[in-house]
N, C-alpha and C positions, 0 to 999 in steps of 0.2 A: 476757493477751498478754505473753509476754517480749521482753527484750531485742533475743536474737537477731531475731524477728520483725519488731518496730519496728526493727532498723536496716536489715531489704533491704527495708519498706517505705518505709523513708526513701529508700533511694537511688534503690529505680525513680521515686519522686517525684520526686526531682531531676533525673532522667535525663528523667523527659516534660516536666517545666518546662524544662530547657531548650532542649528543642527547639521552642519555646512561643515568638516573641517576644513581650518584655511591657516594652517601653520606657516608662519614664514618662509619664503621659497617658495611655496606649496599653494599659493592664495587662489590659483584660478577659476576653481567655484564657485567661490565666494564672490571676487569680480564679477563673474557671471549674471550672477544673480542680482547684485547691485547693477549693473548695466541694463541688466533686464527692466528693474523698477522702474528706472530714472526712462529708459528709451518707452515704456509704458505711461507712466505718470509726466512725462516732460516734453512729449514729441514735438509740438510744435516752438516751443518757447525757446530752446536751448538748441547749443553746439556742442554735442558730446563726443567727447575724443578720447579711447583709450589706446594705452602705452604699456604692453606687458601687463601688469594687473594693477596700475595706476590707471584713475578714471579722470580726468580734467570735463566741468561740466562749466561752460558759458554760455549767460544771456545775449541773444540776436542782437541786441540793441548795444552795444559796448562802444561806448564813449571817449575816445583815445584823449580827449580833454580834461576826465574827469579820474582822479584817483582810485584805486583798485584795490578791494577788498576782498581776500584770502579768506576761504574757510576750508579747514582739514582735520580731518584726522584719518584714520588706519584700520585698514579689512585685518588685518592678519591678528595671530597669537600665537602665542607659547604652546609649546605641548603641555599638556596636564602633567600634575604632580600627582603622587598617589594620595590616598589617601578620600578620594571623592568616593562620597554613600551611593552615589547612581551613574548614572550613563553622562559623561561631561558635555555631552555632545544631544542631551534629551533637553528643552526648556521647560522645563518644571515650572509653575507660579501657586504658589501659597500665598490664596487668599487671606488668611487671617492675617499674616506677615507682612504681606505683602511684598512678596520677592518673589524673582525672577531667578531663578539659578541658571548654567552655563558655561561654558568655555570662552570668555569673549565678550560675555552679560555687561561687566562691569567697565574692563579695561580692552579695548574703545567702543565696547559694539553701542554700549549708550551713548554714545559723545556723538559718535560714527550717525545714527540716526536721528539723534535730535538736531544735528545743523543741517542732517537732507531735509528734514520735515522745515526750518526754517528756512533755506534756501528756495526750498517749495512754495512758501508762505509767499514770500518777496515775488517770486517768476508766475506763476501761475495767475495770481490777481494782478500782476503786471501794476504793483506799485512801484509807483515812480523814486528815484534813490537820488541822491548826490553822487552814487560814487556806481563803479561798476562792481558785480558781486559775481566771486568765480567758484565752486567749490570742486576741491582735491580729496580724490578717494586714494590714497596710497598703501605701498603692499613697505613689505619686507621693514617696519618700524623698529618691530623689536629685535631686529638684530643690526640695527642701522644699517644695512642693506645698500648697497650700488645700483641696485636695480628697483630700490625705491624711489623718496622722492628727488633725492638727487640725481636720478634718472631725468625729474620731469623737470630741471629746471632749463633748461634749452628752448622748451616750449611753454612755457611761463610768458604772459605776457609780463608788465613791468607791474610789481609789487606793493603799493604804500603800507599795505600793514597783515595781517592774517591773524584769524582767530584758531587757536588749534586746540581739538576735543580730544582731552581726558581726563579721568576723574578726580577733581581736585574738590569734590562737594561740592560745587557752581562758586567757589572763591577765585580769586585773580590771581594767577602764579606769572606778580611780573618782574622775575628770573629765573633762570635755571642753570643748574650746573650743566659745565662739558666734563668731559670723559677724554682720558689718554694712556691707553696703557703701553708700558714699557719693557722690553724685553733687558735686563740687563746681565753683565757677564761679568766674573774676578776671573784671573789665567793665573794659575799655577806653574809649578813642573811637575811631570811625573817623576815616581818613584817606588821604590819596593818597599811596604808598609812594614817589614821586617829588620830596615837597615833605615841608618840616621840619612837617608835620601830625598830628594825633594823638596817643594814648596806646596803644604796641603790648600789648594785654592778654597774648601771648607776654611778653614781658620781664619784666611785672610779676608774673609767675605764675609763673617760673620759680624765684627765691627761696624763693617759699612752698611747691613740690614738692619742693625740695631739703630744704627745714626738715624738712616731713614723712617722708622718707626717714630722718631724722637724731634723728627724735623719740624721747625715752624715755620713757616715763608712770614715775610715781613706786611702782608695784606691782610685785608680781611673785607667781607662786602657786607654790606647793610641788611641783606635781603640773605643770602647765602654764607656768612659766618667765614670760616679760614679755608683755605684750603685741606682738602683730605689725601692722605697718600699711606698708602699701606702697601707691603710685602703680602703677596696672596698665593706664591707657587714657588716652590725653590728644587732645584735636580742637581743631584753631583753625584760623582762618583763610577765607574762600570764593576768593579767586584772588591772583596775585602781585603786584598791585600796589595791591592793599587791605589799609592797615594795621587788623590783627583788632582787632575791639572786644571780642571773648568768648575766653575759652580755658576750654574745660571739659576736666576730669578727673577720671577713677575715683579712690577711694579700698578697696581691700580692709583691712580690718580683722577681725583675728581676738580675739576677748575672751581674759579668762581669770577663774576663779571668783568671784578677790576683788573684784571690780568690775560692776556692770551694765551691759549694752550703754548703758541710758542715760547714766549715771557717764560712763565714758568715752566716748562719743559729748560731751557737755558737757565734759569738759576740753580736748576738742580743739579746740572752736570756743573755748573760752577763750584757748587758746594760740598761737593763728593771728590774725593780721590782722584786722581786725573787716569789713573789705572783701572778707571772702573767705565767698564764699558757698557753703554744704554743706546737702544734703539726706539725711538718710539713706532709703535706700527699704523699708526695713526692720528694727523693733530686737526682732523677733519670734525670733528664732533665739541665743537664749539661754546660755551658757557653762553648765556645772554640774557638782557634783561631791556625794560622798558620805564618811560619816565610816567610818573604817576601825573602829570600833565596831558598824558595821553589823551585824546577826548574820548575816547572808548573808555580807559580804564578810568578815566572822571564819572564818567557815566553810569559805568557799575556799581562805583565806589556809591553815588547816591541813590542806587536800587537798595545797598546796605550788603554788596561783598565786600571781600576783606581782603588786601594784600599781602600777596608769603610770597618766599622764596622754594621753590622748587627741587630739593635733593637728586627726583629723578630726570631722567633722559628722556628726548622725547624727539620728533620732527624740527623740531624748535632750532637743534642743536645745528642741521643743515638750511637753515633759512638764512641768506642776503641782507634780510630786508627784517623790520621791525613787526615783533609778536608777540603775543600774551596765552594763557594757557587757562582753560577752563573751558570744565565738563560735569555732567552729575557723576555719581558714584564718590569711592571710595578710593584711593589709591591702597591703601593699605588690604585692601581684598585682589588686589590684581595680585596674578599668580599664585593663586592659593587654591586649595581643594574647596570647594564647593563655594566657588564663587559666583557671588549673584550681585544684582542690582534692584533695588527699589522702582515700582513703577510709577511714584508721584515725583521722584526724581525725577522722571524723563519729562514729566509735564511740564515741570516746574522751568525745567533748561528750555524746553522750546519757547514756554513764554519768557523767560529771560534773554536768549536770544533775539528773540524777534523783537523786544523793548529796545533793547543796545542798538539793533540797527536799522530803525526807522531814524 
């Protein structure tokens, strides 16, 4: 099978996916359909195993001697925002443009079918590899999800590295931030907002919002800059003449490599009030990064990508094991009205792909 072939089976892929909603939670049509391709285009070559609307596809041939190479990305999407001119869910392509528009076009459905069309590339012509090559179709991304790919990792065989599709313009994102958001609480007393009574938990909790606005952590990563920590939700009060005894407030916090959500989650409550109570609801969603000695991202590096740091979230955040990020498209078009994808983009990543891992 060549090239040319795997890229118009790429795109009509794309083009039925996204006419497919496959909202997070909501992915099963969309699996569907990818399971269909893959059990159509792969029958004799592969071991295809799905898990809820996670798809695990492995070559017969797997070499428990020889190192194992990850490739992923994600069926699912956001619901549309308003504001799209058409049907979010119709694939439009404007020849003069050359765009693709979609629900999904950009942020992963491209990433999503240019590494099946390489995966493809490698099993099909049954080129021979150094390593073993496994590729992960997983659901529930964008909401980091438990019933994503930290579902599949049980039946993961063991790891050395994974390449994971989203649109970073086909550059090497090797970091990424994690994610930890914090529920935290000030405790007041109540009292009658009429008479000198109580302890307004508003008052007292407004110093320590301000701190945290103002906070620097003593780090900072190469690739990823300082840590980010913002107040994003704040609730007190039940009526206007009751002085609050509670004022809770969100904390979003974004990591960075050199430090563990736990690390920092623990300096924070060190340098806050000891009255000031914080829960994290999660310190699963992990920051990571890779050494630019990688022979992947050496590899890239002299195709002429370019190394960044990663702002967003991604699979990445729940991976073990060592990863790099890149996909065609745009990041900056995900979750936006009328977002599309370029179709020399898509080219361009399958023969990028398929260069790196020969």
């Amino acid at each position: 099978m060549d090239k040319d072939e795997l890229y118009y089976l790429a795109i009509d892929l794309l083009k039925k996916l996204i006419s497919i909603p496959r909202y997070s939670r909501d992915e099963t049509k969309g699996a569907d359909l990818v399971e269909e391709f893959l059990r159509n285009n792969l029958t004799n070559q592969v071991v295809i195993v799905r898990y809820g609307n996670n798809i695990l596809v492995k070559n017969n041939k797997t070499d428990s001697s020889r190192p194992t190479v990850l490739l992923n990305s994600h069926i699912d999407t956001v619901k549309p925002v308003s504001g799209w001119r058409h049907d979010p869910h119709d694939p439009i392509y404007i020849n003069q443009d050359d765009k693709l528009f979609g629900l999904g076009s950009n942020d992963a459905g491209a990433s999503l079918v240019s590494l099946l069309a390489a995966f493809m590339y490698f099993t099909v012509n049954a080129i021979p590899c150094s390593y073993n090559l496994q590729m992960l179709v997983s659901a529930e991304e964008e909401v980091s999800g438990k019933d994503g790919i930290e579902s599949m990792l049980p039946y993961l065989d063991h790891i050395d590295f994974a390449i994971v599709g989203e649109p970073t313009m086909m550059e090497i994102g090797v970091a990424e931030k994690g994610l930890v958001v914090i529920d935290g609480e000030v405790r007041g007393i109540a009292g009658h907002a009429a008479r000198d009574e109580g302890e307004n938990a508003i008052y007292k909790a407004i110093p320590i919002i301000k701190s945290i606005g103002e906070l620097s952590f003593p780090v900072e990563s190469k690739w990823l800059g300082k840590i980010k920590i913002n107040v994003t939700q704040i609730e007190a009060g039940t009526q206007h003449n009751v002085i609050p005894d509670s004022c809770r407030f969100v904390i979003d916090m974004r990591t960075i490599d050199t430090w563990s959500n736990e690390k920092t989650f623990e300096y924070l409550k060190k340098v806050l009030p000891s009255y000031t109570q914080l829960q994290p609801r999660s310190l699963r969603l992990n920051p990571s990064s890779i050494s630019l000695n990688n022979p992947v991202v050496k590899r890239l590096q002299l195709l002429g990508k370019k190394p960044f740091g990663s702002p967003t979230l991604s699979d990445q955040a729940l991976m073990p094991w060592p990863s790099m990020k890149i996909g065609p498209g745009n990041s900056s078009r995900s979750h936006t009205s009328d977002e599309f994808v370029h179709l020399y983009e898509i080219r361009d990543a399958i023969e990028t792909y398929i260069k790196v891992l020969f």
